[in-house]
C-alpha positions in Angstrom: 0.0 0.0 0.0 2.0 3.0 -1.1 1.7 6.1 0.9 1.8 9.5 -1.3 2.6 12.9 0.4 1.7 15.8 -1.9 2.5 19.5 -1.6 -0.5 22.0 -2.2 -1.7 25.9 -2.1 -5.1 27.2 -1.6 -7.1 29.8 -1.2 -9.0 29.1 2.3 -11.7 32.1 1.5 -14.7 29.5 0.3 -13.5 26.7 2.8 -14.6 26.2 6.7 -11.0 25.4 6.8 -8.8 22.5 6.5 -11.0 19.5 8.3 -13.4 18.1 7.0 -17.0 19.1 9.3 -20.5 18.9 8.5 -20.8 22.7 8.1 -19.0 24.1 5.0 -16.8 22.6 2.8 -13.3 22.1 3.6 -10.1 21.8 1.5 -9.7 17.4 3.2 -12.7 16.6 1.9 -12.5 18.5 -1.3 -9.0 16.4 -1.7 -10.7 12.9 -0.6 -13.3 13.3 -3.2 -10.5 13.9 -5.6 -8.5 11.1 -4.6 -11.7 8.9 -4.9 -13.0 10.2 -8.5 -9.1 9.1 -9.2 -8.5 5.7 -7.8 -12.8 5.0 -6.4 -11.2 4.0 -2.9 -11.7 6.1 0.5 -9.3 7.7 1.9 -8.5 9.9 4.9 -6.2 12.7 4.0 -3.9 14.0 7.0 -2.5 18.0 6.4 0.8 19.1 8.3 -1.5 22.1 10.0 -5.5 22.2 10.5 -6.0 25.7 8.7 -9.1 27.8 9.9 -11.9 28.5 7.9 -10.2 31.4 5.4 -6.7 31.0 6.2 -4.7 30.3 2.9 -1.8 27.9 1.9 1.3 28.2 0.0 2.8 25.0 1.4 0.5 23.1 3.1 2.2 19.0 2.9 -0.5 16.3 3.4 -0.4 12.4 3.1 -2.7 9.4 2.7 -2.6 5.6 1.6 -3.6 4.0 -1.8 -4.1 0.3 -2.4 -3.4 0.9 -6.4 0.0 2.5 -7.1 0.3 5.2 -9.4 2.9 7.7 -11.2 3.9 10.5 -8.6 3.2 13.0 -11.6 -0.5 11.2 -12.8 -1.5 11.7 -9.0 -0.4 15.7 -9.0 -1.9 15.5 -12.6 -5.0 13.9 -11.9 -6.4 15.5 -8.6 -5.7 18.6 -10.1 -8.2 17.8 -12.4 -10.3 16.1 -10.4 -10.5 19.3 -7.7 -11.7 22.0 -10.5 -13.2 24.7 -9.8 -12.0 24.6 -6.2 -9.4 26.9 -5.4 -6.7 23.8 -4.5 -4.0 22.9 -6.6 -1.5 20.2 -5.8 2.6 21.6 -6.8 3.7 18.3 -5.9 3.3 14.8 -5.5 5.8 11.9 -4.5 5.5 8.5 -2.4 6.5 8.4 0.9 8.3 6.2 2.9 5.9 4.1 4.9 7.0 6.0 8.3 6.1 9.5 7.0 3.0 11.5 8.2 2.6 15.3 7.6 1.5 16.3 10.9 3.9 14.0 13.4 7.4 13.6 11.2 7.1 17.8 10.6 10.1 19.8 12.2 8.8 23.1 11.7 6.2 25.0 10.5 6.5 29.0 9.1 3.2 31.2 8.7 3.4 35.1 7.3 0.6 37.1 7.5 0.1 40.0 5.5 -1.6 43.4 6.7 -1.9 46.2 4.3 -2.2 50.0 5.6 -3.7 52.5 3.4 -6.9 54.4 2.5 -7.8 52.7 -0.3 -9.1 49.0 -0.1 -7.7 46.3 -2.0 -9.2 45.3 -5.3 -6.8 42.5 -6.5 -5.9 40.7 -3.2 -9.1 41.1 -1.4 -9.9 38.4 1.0 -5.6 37.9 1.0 -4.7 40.8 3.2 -5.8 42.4 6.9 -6.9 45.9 5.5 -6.4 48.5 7.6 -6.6 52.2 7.1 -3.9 53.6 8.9 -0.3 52.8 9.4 1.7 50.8 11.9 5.2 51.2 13.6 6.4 47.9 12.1 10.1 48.7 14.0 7.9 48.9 17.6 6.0 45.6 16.8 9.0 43.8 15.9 10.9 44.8 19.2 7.5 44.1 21.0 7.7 40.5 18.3 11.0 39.7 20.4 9.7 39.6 24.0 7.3 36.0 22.8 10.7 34.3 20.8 11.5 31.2 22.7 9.8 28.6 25.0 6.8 30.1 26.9 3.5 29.6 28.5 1.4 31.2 25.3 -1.9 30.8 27.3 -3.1 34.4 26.7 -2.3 34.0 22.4 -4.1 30.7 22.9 -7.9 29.9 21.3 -10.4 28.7 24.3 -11.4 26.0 21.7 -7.4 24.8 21.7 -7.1 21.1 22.1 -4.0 21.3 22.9 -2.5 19.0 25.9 -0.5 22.1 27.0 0.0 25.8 26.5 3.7 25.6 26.5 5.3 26.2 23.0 8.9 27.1 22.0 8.5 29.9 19.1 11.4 29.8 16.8 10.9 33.1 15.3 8.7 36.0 15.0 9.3 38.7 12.3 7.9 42.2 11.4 9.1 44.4 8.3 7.9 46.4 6.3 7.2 45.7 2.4 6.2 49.3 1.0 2.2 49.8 1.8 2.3 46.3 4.1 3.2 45.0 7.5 4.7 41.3 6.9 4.8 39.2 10.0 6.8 35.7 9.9 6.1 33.0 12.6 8.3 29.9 12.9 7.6 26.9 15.4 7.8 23.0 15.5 3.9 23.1 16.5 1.2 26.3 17.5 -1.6 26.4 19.3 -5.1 27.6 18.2 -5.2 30.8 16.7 -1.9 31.5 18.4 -0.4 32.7 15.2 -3.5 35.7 14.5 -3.6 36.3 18.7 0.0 37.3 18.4 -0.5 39.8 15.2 -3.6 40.8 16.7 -1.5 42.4 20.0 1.4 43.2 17.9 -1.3 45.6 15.9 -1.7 47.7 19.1 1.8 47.9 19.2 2.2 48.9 16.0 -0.8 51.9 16.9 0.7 52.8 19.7 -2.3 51.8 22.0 0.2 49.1 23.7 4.0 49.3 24.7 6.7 46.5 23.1 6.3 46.1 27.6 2.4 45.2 27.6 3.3 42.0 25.1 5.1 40.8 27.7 3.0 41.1 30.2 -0.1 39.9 28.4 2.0 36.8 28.2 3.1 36.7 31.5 -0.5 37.1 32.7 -1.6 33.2 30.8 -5.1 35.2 30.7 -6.7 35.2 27.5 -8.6 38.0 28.1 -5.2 40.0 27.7 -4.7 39.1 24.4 -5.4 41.8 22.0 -8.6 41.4 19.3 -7.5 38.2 17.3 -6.8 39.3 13.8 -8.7 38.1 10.8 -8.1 34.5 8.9 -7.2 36.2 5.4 -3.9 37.7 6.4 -2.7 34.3 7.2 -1.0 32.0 5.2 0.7 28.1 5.6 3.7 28.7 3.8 6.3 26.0 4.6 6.7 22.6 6.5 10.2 21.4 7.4 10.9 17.4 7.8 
């Protein structure tokens, strides 16, 4: 039984997220149906990160078992096909070694969210951008960024709903620049809690007002209260855009 891991992008604005639920469509059941319109058996796909409902992908990885063996390139060819008009495309396909799952053999995994500051809305990458219409201090949010780099109790930046076992999580990494009219924020980490990723950018935005000091991050985190996490920020700045193995 061969197992096949396949890298894919998506648009998350039409989904209810990544796993499949009875109410919306999601990008794992959009793939199972195209994996059985390809080779008629059931499968359960398994992602590297459960995306919410209108968070995008660049590099979401994702696995799942076959009894029939086919051509790395037919599968990438064929569910590509088979997933039109959906908003899903698979970049790459391969089989896996046995051992390999996308969510447990991951090393790391790097979201960017994208805010844009100006007057005007956006036309081209609406639903791909926080829009906001006024500008941030990205310098202030990245020094603020700093204070939640490393190992921590991220109970405050964590989602009630969060099934996690623990709040403790080591964050790699966590960037701010500036690209011309937008605020880009980087986010590295073996693993992340629930909404931790747009709880962070969500406080780092008051930094970046000037309602909060680079100081009040760190003590929003010190507090492990999540009612002294700033507003949560919207799932269309977000994007999935690599897993390490």
């Amino acid at each position: 039984m061969p197992r096949y891991r396949i890298l894919l992008e998506y648009d998350g604005a039409p989904f209810a997220g990544w796993q499949r639920q009875e109410n919306g469509p999601s990008v794992q059941a959009a793939l199972e149906q195209a994996i059985f319109r390809l080779s008629s058996e059931t499968v359960t796909v398994t992602g590297a990160g459960r995306t919410d409902a209108g968070v995008h992908a660049l590099g979401q990885m994702a696995h799942f078992d076959l009894e029939k063996t086919f051509a790395a390139d037919s599968v990438r060819d064929a569910l590509n096909y088979h997933l039109r008009p959906a908003p899903i495309a698979v970049i790459e396909a391969a089989i896996a070694a046995p051992e390999f799952h996308a969510r447990f053999s991951a090393t790391a995994r790097t979201y960017f969210y994208r805010i844009l500051c100006r007057r005007s809305p956006p036309a081209l990458d609406r639903g791909r951008v926080w829009h906001l219409m006024r500008n941030l201090d990205a310098r202030a949010m990245h020094e603020a960024a700093q204070f939640l780099v490393g190992q921590h109790d991220f109970t405050t930046f964590r989602s009630s709903e969060c099934q996690a076992k623990s709040p403790v999580k080591t964050l790699d990494r966590l960037d701010v620049r500036r690209a011309g009219n937008e605020i880009h924020v980087e986010a590295r980490a073996r693993s992340f809690l629930h909404n931790q990723v747009r709880s962070m950018v969500g406080s780092l935005k008051l930094v970046g007002e000037g309602k909060w000091q680079p100081a009040d991050v760190t003590a929003a985190l010190e507090a492990k209260d999540r009612a002294r996490c700033g507003p949560v920020a919207p799932p269309e700045g977000l994007y999935l855009v690599r897993v390490d193995y």
